[in-house]
C-alpha positions in Angstrom: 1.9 30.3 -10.0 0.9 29.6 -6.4 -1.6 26.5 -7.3 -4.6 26.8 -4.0 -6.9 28.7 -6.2 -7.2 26.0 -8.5 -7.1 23.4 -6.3 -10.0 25.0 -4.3 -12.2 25.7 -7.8 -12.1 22.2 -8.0 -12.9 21.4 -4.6 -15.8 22.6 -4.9 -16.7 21.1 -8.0 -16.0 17.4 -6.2 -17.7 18.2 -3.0 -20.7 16.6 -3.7 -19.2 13.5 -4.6 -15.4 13.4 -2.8 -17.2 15.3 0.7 -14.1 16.0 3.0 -11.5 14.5 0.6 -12.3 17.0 -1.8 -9.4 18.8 -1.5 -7.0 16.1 -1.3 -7.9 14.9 -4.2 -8.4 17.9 -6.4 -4.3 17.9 -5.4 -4.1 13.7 -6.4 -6.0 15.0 -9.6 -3.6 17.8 -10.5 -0.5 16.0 -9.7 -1.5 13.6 -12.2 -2.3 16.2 -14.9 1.0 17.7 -14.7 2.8 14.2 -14.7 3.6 14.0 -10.8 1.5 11.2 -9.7 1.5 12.5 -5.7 -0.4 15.6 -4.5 0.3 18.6 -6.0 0.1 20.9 -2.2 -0.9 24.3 -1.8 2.2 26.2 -1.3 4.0 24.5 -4.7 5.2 26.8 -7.0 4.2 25.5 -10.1 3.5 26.5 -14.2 0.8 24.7 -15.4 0.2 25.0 -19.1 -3.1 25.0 -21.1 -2.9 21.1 -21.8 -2.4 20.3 -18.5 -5.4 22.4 -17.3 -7.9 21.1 -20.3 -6.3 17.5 -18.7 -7.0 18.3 -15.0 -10.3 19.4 -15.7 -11.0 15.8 -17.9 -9.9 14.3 -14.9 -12.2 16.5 -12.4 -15.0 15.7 -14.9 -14.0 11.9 -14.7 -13.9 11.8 -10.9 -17.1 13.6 -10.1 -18.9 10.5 -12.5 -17.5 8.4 -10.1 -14.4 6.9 -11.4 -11.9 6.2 -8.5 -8.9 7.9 -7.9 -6.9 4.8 -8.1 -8.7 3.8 -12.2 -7.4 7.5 -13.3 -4.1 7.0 -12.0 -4.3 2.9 -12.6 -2.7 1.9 -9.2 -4.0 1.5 -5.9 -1.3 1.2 -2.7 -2.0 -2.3 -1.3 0.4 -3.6 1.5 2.6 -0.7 0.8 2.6 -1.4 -2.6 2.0 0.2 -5.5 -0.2 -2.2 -7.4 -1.1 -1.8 -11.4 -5.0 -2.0 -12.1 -6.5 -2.4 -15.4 -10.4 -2.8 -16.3 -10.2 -6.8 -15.7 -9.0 -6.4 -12.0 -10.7 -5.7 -8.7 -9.6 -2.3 -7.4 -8.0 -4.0 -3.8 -9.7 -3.0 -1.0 -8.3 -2.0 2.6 -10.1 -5.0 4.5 -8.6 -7.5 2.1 -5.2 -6.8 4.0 -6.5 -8.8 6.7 -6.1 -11.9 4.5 -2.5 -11.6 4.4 -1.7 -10.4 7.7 -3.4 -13.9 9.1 -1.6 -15.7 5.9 1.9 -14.1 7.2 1.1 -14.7 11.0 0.2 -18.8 10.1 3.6 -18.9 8.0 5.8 -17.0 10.8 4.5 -18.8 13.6 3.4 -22.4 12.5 5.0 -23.5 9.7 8.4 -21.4 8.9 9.9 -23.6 11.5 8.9 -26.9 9.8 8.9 -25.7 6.4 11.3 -23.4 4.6 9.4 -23.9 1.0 6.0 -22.5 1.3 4.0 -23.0 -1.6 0.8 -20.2 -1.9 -2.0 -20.2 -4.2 -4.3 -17.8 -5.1 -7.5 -17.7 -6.5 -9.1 -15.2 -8.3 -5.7 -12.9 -8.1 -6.5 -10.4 -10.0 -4.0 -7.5 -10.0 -1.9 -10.2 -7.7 -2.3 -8.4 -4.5 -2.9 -10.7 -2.0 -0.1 -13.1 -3.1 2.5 -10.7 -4.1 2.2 -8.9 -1.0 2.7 -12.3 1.4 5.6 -13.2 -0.6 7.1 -9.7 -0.3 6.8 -11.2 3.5 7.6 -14.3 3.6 11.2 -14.6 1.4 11.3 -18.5 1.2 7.9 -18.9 -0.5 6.7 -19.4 -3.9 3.3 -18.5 -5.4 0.7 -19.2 -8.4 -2.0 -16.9 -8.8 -4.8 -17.9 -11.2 -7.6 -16.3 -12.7 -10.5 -16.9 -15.1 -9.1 -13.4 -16.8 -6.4 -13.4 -18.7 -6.2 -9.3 -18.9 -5.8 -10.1 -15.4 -3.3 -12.5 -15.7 -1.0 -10.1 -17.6 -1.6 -7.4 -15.4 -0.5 -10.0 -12.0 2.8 -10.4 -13.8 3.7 -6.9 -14.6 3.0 -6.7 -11.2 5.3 -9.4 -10.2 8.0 -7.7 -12.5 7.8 -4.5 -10.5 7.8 -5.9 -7.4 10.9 -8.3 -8.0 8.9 -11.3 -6.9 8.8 -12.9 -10.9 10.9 -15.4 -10.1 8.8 -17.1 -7.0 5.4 -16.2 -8.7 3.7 -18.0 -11.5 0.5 -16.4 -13.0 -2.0 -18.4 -15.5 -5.5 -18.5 -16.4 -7.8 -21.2 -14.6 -11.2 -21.0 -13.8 -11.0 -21.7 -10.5 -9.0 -25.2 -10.1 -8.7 -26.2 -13.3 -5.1 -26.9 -14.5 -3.6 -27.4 -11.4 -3.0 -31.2 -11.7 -2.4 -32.7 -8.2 -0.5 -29.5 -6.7 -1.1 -29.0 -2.9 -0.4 -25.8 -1.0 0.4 -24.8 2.6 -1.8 -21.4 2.3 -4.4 -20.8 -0.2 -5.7 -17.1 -0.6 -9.3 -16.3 -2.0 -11.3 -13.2 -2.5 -13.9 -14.5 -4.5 -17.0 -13.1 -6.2 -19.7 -12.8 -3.3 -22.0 -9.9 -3.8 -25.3 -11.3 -4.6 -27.1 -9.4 -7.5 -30.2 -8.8 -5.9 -27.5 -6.2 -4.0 -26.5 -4.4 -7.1 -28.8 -1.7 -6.7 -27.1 -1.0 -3.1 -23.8 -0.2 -4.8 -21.0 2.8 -5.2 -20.7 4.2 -9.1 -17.2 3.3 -7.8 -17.8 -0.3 -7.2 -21.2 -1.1 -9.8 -19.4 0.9 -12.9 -15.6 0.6 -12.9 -15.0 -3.1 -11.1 -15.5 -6.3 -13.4 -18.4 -7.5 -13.0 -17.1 -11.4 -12.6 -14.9 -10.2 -10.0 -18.3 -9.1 -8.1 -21.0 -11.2 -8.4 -22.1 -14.5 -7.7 -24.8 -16.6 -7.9 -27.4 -18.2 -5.5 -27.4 -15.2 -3.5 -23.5 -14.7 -3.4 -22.7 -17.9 -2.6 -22.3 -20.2 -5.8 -18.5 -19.9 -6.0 -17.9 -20.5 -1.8 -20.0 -23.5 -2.8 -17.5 -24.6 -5.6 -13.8 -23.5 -4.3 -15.2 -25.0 -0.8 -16.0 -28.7 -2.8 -12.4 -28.7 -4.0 -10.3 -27.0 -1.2 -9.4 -30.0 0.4 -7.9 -31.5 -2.6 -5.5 -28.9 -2.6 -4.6 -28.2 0.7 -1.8 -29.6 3.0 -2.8 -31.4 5.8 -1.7 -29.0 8.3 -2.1 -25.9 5.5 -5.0 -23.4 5.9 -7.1 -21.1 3.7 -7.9 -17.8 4.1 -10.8 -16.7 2.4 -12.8 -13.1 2.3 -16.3 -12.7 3.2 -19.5 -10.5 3.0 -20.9 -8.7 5.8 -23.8 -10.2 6.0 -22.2 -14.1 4.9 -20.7 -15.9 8.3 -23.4 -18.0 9.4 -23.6 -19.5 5.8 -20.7 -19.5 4.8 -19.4 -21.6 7.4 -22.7 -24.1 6.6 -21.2 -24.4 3.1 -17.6 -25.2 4.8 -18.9 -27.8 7.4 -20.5 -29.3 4.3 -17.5 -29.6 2.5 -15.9 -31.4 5.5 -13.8 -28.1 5.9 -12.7 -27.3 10.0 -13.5 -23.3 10.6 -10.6 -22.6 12.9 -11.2 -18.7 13.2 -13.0 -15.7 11.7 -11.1 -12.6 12.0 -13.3 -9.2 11.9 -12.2 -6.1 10.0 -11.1 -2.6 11.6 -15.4 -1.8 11.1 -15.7 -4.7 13.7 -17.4 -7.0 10.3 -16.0 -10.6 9.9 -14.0 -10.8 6.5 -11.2 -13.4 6.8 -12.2 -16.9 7.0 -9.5 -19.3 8.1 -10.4 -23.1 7.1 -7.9 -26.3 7.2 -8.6 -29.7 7.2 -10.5 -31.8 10.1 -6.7 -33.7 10.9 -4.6 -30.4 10.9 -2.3 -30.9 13.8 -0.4 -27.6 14.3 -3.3 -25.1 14.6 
């Protein structure tokens, strides 16, 4: 059967909460019913039978309490990538890309030439995004990606194992430096906790019910974990290496304070496509190829 009068039923259920998308993602929603996780389109010719619609209507039921698309379907595209979520990961978020375009820029442009083994860390990795995708990038580099979760941990390397990238990527639980002995790294990645809580109330059911709550806030008005990775980032940095680190909208000014007192250099701060500065860049006062 021709599926656009279902689809449109259940547009209109999701309005309220899905606005203009509705649509599109009453097709997402069937598509996954029915086992095809892309959108089922209006003109498809297709039989749906009674579990499938008792499951697409779970879903619809799902999605209008706010879960996101990408926690029913557990994957969000990241990069180009299909990247595996489960309930300890952040869901990755669009702006974060701008943390490894910089990272791949740095790498192509400043140190490729002088270094053919780039080592990467990342911290607080989550589902792996951020690193996966710059060594998806940059074929000569090699990765570890820590995290205080170890759900998280496991999800990172089934990521790793889909991506092909299992050999250059190493993924353990850390909280924060911990267990990294005297490594040092040419680019460190970070999208720490930095939501302050006093902000909670100003959250998306999206964000407030389905992300970890670790992953989310920090303390001393989002700031306590800047404050820690900041007093340790120079331990663990090259001397011409750089760290890219993610931001709040409403965090540059102190933020950088926190840097400067760390005796970090804040070469550049990059804005986002809503014109909002989100990617950090820090390095070391005696870098000598930025």
């Amino acid at each position: 059967m021709l599926v656009n009068s279902i689809i449109q039923n259940a547009a209109i259920a999701l309005n309220q909460r899905c606005g203009d998308r509705a649509i599109f993602e009453a097709r997402v929603l069937l598509g996954i019913a029915i086992g095809n996780q892309e959108a089922v389109y209006p003109h498809m010719n297709i039989q749906i039978n009674e579990k499938q619609e008792r499951q697409f209507y779970k879903l619809i039921v799902e999605r209008i309490n706010g879960k996101p698309i990408s926690r029913i379907r557990g994957w969000r595209e990241f990069w180009s990538h299909r990247f595996k979520l489960n309930e300890s990961t952040l869901d990755p978020r669009p702006e974060s890309e701008l943390l490894v375009e910089k990272a791949v820029f740095f790498a192509r442009s400043k140190l490729l030439h002088k270094n053919e083994n780039l080592r990467l860390l990342d911290l607080g990795t989550g589902s792996g995004c951020l690193l996966l995708s710059c060594l998806s990038e940059l074929e000569h580099a090699v990765g570890i990606g820590i995290d205080i979760s170890q759900e998280a941990i496991i999800q990172a390397r089934e990521n790793a194992q889909l991506l092909k990238l299992k050999e250059r990527s190493e993924f353990f639980r850390s909280n924060w430096f911990e267990g990294l002995r005297n490594l040092k790294f040419d680019i460190i990645l970070c999208n720490p906790p930095y939501i302050s809580r006093e902000e909670k109330q100003d959250l998306q059911d999206e964000v407030l019910i389905f992300d970890p709550e670790q992953a989310l806030f920090s303390d001393k008005k989002g700031l306590a974990d800047y404050e820690i990775i900041f007093s340790n980032l120079a331990k663990y940095l090259n001397s011409n290496g750089i760290a890219l680190i993610e931001i709040g909208y409403n965090q540059l000014e102190r933020v950088s304070d926190l840097a400067h007192l760390s005796n970090l250099h804040v070469y550049n701060v990059s804005k986002d496509l809503q014109g909002i500065p989100r990617c950090m860049i820090l390095c070391r006062p005696n870098n000598t190829i930025l």
